[in-house]
C-alpha positions in Angstrom: 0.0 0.0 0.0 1.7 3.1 -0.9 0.4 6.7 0.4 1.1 10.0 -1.5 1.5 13.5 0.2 3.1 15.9 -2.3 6.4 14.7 -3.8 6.9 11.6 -1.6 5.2 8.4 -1.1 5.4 5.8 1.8 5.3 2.4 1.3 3.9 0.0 4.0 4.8 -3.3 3.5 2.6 -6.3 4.8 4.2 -6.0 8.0 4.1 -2.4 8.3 -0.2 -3.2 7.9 0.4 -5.9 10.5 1.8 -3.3 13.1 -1.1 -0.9 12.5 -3.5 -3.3 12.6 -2.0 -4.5 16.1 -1.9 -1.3 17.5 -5.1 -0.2 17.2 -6.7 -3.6 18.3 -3.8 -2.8 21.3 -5.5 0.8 21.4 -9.1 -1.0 21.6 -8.3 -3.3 23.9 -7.1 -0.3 26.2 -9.6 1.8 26.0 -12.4 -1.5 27.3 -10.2 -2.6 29.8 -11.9 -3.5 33.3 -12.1 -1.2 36.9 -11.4 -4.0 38.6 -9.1 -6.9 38.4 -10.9 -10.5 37.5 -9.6 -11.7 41.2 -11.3 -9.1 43.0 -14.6 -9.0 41.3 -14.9 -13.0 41.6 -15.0 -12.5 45.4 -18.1 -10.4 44.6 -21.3 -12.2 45.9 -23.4 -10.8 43.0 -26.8 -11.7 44.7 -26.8 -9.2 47.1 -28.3 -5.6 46.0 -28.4 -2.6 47.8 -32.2 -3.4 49.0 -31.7 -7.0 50.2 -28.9 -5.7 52.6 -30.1 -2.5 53.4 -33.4 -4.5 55.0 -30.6 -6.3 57.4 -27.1 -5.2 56.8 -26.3 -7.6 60.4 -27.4 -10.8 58.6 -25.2 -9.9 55.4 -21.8 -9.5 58.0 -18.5 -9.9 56.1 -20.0 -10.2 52.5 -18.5 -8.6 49.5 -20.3 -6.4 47.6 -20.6 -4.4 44.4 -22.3 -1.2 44.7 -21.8 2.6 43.1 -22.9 5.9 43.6 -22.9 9.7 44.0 -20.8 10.5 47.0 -23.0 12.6 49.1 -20.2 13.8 51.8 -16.9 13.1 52.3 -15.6 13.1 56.0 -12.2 12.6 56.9 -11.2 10.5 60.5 -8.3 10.3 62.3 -7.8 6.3 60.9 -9.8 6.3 58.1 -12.4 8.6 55.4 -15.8 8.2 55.7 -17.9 8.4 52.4 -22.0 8.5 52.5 -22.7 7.3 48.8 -26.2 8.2 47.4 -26.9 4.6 45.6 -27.1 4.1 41.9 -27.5 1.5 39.8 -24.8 0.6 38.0 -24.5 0.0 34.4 -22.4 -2.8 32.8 -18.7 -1.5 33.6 -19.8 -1.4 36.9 -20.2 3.2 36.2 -23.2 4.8 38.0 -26.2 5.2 35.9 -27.4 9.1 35.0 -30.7 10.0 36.7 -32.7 10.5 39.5 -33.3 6.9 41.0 -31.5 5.4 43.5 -32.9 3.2 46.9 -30.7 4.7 49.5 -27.7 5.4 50.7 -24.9 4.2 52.5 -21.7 4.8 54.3 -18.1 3.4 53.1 -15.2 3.4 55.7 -11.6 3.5 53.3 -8.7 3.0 55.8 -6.5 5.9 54.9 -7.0 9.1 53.3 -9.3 10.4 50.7 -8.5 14.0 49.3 -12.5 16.1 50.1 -11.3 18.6 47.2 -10.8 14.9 44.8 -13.8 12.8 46.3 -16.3 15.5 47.1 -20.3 16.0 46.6 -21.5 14.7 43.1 -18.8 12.5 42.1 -19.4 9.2 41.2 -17.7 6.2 42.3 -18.0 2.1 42.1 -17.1 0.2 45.5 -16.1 -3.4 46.2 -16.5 -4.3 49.9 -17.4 -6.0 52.8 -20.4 -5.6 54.7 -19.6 -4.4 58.0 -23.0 -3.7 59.7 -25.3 -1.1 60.4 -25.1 2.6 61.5 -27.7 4.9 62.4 -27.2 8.9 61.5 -29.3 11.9 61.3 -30.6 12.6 58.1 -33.2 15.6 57.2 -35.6 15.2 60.7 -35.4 11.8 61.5 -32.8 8.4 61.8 -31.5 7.4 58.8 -30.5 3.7 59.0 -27.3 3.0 56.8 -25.5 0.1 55.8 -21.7 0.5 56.5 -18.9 -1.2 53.8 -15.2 -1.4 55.0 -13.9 -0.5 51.3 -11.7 -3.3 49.9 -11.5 -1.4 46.3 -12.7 1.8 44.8 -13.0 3.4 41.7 -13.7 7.4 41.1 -15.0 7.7 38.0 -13.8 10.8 35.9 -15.5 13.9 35.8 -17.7 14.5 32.4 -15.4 17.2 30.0 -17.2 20.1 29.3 -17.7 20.9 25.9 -14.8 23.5 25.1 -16.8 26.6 23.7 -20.2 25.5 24.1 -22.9 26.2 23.5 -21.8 26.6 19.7 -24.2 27.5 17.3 -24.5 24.8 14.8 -27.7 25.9 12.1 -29.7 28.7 10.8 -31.5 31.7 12.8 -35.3 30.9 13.0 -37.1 31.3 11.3 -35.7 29.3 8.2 -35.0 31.1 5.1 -36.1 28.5 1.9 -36.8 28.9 -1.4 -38.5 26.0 -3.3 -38.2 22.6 -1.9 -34.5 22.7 -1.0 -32.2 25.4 1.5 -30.0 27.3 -0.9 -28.4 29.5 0.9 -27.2 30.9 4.5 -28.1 34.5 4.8 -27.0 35.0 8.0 -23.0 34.2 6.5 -23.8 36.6 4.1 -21.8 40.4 4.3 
């Protein structure tokens, strides 16, 4: 395959398409790579959702789970960081869904530090843990029951890039200027 750009040409060979061609499934491969490592999610009892344990966290005691959320607060300890995690669903990379529904929350205990400024209010995050029990907190008027995880693994997912520029303007000024069955021109482009 030969490629021309002005007065030279490059010629890639079959290997030189091999290479390519590995890189990019390299490149793919990359880019769909897991949060966690195969070991740690196998220890995962996948039967247990938020609503099973949140009805009895004590009967649940020492069980790994797989939950995600918004983190609601962040709350550093002398020990450890305490996270309350507004429960979402998560999708199948194990991200938080987008949206409004969620069956609780609950609190995550991460034995060392967690930067507030880093994991603060309306991040999202995906935790593997075990259940440690129940704790009961103030929240709005009333007790607030919440399960408590001892965090074995956690993953803060990147924040959403804000379009650079935005809001560009990408079509005509309404109303739409036609003539006949087809748009022939942009009048607002015009000097």
């Amino acid at each position: 395959m030969r490629l021309w750009s002005g007065e030279r040409s490059w010629s890639y060979g079959r290997g030189g398409l091999i290479i390519i061609g590995l890189g990019l499934l390299l490149g793919l491969a990359l880019g769909c790579a897991p949060v966690f490592s195969p070991a740690v999610l196998q220890q995962v009892n996948r039967g247990l959702s938020y609503d099973l344990v949140a009805a009895d966290p004590e009967a649940y005691r020492g069980q790994t789970i797989l939950w995600g959320g918004v983190i609601e607060k962040n709350t550093p300890q002398e020990h450890h960081t305490e996270l309350e995690i507004i429960q979402k669903n998560l999708d199948r990379q194990h991200r938080p869904e987008n949206g409004d529904a969620s069956l609780g929350r609950f609190l995550v205990n991460y034995f060392g530090f967690l930067d507030p400024a880093i994991y603060k209010e309306g991040r999202k995050i995906t935790v593997i843990g075990e259940v440690r029990g129940l704790a009961v907190r103030k929240l709005g008027g009333g007790d607030y029951h919440y399960p408590v995880i001892d965090a074995v693994n956690l993953h803060l997912w990147p924040k959403p890039m804000p379009l650079e520029g935005y809001p560009y303007y990408w079509g005509p000024p309404y109303p739409y200027y036609y003539w006949g069955p087809y748009y022939w021109g942009r009048p607002w482009m015009w000097p």
